[in-house]
BAVOLO-672646 format. One record per residue (C-alpha): x, y, z; residue number from 1. Coordinates in Angstrom, 1 decimal. Example, Ala and Ser with C-alpha at 12.3 -4.5 7.8 and 13.67 -1.06 7.14 Angstrom:
// BAVOLO-672646
{{12.3, -4.5, 7.8}, 1};
{{13.7, -1.1, 7.1}, 2};
***
This chain:
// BAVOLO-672646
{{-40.4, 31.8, -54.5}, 1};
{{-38.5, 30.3, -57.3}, 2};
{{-35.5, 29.0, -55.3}, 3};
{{-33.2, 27.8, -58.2}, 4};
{{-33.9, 31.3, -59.8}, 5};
{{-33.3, 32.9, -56.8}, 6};
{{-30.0, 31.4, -56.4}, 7};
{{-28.6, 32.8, -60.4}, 8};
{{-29.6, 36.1, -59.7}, 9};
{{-27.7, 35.8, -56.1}, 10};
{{-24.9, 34.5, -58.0}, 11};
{{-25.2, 37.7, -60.2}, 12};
{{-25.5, 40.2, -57.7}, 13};
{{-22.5, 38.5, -55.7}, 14};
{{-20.1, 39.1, -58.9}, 15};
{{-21.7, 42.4, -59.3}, 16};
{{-20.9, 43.3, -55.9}, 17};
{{-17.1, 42.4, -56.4}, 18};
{{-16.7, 44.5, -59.4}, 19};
{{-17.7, 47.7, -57.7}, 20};
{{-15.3, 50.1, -57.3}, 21};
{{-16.0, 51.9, -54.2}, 22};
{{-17.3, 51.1, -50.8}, 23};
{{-20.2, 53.5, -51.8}, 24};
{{-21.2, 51.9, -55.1}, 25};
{{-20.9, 48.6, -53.0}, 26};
{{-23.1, 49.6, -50.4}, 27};
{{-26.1, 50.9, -53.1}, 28};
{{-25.8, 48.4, -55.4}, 29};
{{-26.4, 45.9, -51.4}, 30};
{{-29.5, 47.9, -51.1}, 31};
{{-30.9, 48.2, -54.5}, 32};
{{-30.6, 44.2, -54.7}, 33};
{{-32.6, 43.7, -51.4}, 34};
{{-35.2, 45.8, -53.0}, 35};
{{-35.1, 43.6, -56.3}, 36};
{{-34.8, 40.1, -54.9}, 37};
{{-36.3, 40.1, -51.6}, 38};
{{-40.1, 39.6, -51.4}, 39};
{{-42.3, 42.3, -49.9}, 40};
{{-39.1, 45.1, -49.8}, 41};
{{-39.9, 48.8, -50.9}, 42};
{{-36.9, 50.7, -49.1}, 43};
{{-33.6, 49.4, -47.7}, 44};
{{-30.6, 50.9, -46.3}, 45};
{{-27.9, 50.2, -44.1}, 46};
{{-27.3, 51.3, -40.4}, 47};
{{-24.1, 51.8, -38.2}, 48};
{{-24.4, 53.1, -34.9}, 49};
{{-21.5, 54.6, -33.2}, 50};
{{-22.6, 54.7, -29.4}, 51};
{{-26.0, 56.6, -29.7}, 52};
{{-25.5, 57.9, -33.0}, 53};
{{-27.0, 56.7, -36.5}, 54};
{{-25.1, 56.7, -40.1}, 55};
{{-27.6, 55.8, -42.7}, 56};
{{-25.4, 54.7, -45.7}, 57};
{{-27.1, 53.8, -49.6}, 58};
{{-30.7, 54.6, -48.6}, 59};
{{-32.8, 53.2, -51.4}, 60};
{{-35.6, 56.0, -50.1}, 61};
{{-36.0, 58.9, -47.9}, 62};
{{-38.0, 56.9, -45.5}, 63};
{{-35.1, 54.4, -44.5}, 64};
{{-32.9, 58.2, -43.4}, 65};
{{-36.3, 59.0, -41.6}, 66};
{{-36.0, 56.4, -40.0}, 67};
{{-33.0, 55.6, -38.8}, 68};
{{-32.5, 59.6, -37.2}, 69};
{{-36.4, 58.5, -35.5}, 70};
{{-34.6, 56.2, -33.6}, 71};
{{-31.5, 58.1, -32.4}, 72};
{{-33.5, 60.8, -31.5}, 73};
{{-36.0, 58.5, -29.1}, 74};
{{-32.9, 56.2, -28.3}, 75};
{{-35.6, 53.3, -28.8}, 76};
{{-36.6, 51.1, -32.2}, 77};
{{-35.8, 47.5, -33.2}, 78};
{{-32.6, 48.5, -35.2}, 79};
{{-31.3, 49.7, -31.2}, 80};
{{-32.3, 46.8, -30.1}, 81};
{{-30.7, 44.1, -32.6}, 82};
{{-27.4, 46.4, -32.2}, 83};
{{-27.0, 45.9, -28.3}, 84};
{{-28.6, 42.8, -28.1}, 85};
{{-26.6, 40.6, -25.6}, 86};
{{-28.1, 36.9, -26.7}, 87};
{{-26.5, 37.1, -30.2}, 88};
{{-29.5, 37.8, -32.3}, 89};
{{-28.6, 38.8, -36.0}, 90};
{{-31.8, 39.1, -37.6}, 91};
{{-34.9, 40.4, -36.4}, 92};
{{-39.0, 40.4, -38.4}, 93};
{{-41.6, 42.5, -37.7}, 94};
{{-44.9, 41.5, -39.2}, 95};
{{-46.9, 44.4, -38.2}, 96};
{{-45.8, 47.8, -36.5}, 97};
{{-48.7, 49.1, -35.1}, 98};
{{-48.4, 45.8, -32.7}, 99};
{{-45.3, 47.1, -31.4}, 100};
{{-46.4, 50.0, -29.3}, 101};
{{-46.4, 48.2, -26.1}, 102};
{{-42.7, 47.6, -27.5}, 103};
{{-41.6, 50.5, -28.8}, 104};
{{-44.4, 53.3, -27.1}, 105};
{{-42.8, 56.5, -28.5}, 106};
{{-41.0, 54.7, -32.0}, 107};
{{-43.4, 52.5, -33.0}, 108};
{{-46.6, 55.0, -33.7}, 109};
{{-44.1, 57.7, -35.1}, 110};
{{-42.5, 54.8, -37.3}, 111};
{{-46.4, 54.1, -38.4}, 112};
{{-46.6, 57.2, -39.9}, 113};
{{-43.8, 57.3, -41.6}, 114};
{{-45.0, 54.9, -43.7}, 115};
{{-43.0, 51.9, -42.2}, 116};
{{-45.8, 48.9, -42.2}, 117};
{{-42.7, 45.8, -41.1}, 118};
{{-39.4, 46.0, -41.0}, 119};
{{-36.5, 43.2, -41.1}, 120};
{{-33.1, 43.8, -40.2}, 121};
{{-29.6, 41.7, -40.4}, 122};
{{-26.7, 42.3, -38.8}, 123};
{{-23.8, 42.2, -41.3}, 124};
{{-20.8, 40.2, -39.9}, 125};
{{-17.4, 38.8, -40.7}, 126};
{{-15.3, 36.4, -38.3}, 127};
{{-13.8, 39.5, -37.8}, 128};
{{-16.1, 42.5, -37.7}, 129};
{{-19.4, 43.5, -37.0}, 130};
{{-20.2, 46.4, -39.9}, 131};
{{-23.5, 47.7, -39.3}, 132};
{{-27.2, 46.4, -40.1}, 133};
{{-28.9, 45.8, -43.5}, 134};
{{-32.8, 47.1, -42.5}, 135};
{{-35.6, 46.3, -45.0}, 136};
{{-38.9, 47.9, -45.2}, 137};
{{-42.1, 47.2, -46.3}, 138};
{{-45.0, 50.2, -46.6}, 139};
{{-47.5, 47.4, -45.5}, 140};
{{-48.2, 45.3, -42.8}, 141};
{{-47.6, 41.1, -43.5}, 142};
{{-45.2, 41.5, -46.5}, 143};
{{-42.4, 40.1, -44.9}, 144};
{{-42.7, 36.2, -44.4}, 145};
{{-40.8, 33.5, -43.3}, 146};
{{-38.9, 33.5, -46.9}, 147};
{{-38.5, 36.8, -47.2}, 148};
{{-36.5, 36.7, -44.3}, 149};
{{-34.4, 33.9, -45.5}, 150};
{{-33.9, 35.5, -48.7}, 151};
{{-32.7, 38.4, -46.6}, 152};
{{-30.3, 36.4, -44.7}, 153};
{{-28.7, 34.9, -47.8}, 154};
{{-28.6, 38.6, -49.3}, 155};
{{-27.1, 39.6, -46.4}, 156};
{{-24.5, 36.4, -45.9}, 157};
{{-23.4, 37.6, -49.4}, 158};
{{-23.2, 41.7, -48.8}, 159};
{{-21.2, 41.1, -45.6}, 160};
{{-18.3, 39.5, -47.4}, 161};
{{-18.3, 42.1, -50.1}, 162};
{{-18.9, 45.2, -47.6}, 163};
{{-15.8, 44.0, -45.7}, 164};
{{-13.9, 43.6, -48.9}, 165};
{{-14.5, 47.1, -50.3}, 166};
{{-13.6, 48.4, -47.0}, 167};
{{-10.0, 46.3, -46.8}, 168};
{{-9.3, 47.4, -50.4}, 169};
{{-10.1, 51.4, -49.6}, 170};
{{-8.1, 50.9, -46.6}, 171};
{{-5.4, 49.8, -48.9}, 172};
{{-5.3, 52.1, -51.4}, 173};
{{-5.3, 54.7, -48.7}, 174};
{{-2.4, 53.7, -47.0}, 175};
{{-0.4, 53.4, -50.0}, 176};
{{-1.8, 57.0, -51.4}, 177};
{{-0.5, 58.0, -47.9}, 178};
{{2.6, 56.4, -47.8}, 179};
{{3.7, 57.4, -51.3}, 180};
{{2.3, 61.2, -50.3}, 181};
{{4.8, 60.9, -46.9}, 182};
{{7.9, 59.9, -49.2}, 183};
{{7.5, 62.8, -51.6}, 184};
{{7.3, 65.4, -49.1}, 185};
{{10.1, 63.9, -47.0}, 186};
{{11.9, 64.1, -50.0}, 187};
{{11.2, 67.9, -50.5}, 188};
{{12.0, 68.6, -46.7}, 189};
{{15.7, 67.0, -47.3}, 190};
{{16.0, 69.2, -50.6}, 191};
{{15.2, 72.2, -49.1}, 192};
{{16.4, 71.9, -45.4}, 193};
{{18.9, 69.4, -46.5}, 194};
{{17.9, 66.6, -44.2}, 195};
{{18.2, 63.0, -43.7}, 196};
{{15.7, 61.2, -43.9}, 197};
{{15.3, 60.1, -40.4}, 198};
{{15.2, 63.8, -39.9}, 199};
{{12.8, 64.4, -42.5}, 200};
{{10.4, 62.3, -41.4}, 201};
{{11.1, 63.6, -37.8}, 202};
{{10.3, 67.0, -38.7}, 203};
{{6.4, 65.6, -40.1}, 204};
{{6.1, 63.6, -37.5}, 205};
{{6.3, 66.7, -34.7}, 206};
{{4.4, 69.4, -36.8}, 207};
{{1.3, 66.9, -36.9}, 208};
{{1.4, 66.2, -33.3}, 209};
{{1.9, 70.0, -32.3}, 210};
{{-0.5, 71.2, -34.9}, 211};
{{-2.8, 68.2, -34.2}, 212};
{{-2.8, 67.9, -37.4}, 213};
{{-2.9, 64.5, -39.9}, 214};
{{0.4, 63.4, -41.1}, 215};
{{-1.1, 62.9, -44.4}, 216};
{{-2.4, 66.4, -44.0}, 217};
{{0.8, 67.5, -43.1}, 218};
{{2.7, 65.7, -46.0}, 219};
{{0.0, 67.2, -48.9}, 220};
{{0.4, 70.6, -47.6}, 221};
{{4.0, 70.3, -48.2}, 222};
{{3.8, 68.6, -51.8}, 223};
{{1.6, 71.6, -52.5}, 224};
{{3.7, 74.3, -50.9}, 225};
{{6.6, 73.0, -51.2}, 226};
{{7.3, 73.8, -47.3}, 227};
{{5.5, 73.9, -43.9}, 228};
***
């Protein structure tokens, strides 16, 4: 590999990363660079788990969705495995599936025929978070080597930062799309009932707990229908 040309196309994909404007489009374009920079990588996706179930998010191919819902349905597989692991292990390489069996007896022949020839995954991390796994796949057995794993690591390094930054800014805008949706229909509840705003916010505040609903559910119902 061609290290120093390796390097400008990470620096690339890193500003490319930070001028996405979604956590979606930041997630695909993560997994459509580990399929265009990392040696030996047909399909790539990223995993969270949430106790025993899978989210597959940006899948660069059907076979990394496959995949992923293989696993939670045998509750075995190396992404499992990396997730739980209790020694602090962030990246795993397989070099050849069809050694795994003794492994992985129920994923690993399944995996096989799915097309999945050796797999690497990397935990994506923050000093604050842990956000889910970035899994590469390659259709053949021996593609992944020793620098296609560090390649992966630097990919990953890099995606984490921006993964964690898309999230923070969508958590952002939320809150202020919320908050500014909250004022507006505390301000029609005070019109209408002629309310303070104390007692505005009051009346919100116990129709979303008794309805179990969201406040910001709450709040755009009212801005629409101008009342409860």
């Amino acid at each position: 590999m061609d290290w120093r040309q390796f390097a400008q196309q990470m620096a690339s994909m890193a500003r490319d990363l930070l001028a996405q404007d979604s956590v979606a489009t930041t997630l695909e374009r993560i997994t459509a660079s580990a399929t265009e920079l990392v040696d030996g990588c047909d399909a790539a996706g990223i995993l969270v788990l949430h106790g025993t179930k899978v989210e597959t998010l940006a899948p660069t191919h059907e076979l990394v969705t496959d995949n992923d819902r293989l696993q939670e349905r045998l509750g075995q597989g190396p992404c499992f495995d990396a997730a739980h692991s209790s020694h602090g292990e962030r990246v795993f390489r397989i070099a050849d599936l069809t050694s795994e069996q003794q492994r992985w007896p129920a994923y690993a022949p399944l995996a096989h025929k799915l097309g999945v020839g050796s797999m690497m995954g990397f935990l994506l991390f923050t000093d604050d978070e842990d956000l889910g796994a970035l899994n590469l796949y390659s259709r053949e057995p021996g593609k992944f080597t020793a620098t296609s794993e560090m390649a992966g690591l630097l990919l990953a390094s890099h995606a984490a930062v921006a993964f964690s930054s898309a999230r923070t800014h969508a958590q952002l805008e939320q809150a202020v799309a919320t908050r500014h949706t909250v004022g507006e229909a505390m301000g029609i509840l005070m019109g209408a009932r002629r309310l303070t705003e104390d007692q505005a916010f009051d009346v919100l505040r116990r129709y979303s707990q008794e309805q179990n609903i969201k406040l910001r559910e709450v709040a755009s119902r009212i801005c629409e229908q101008g009342t409860l």
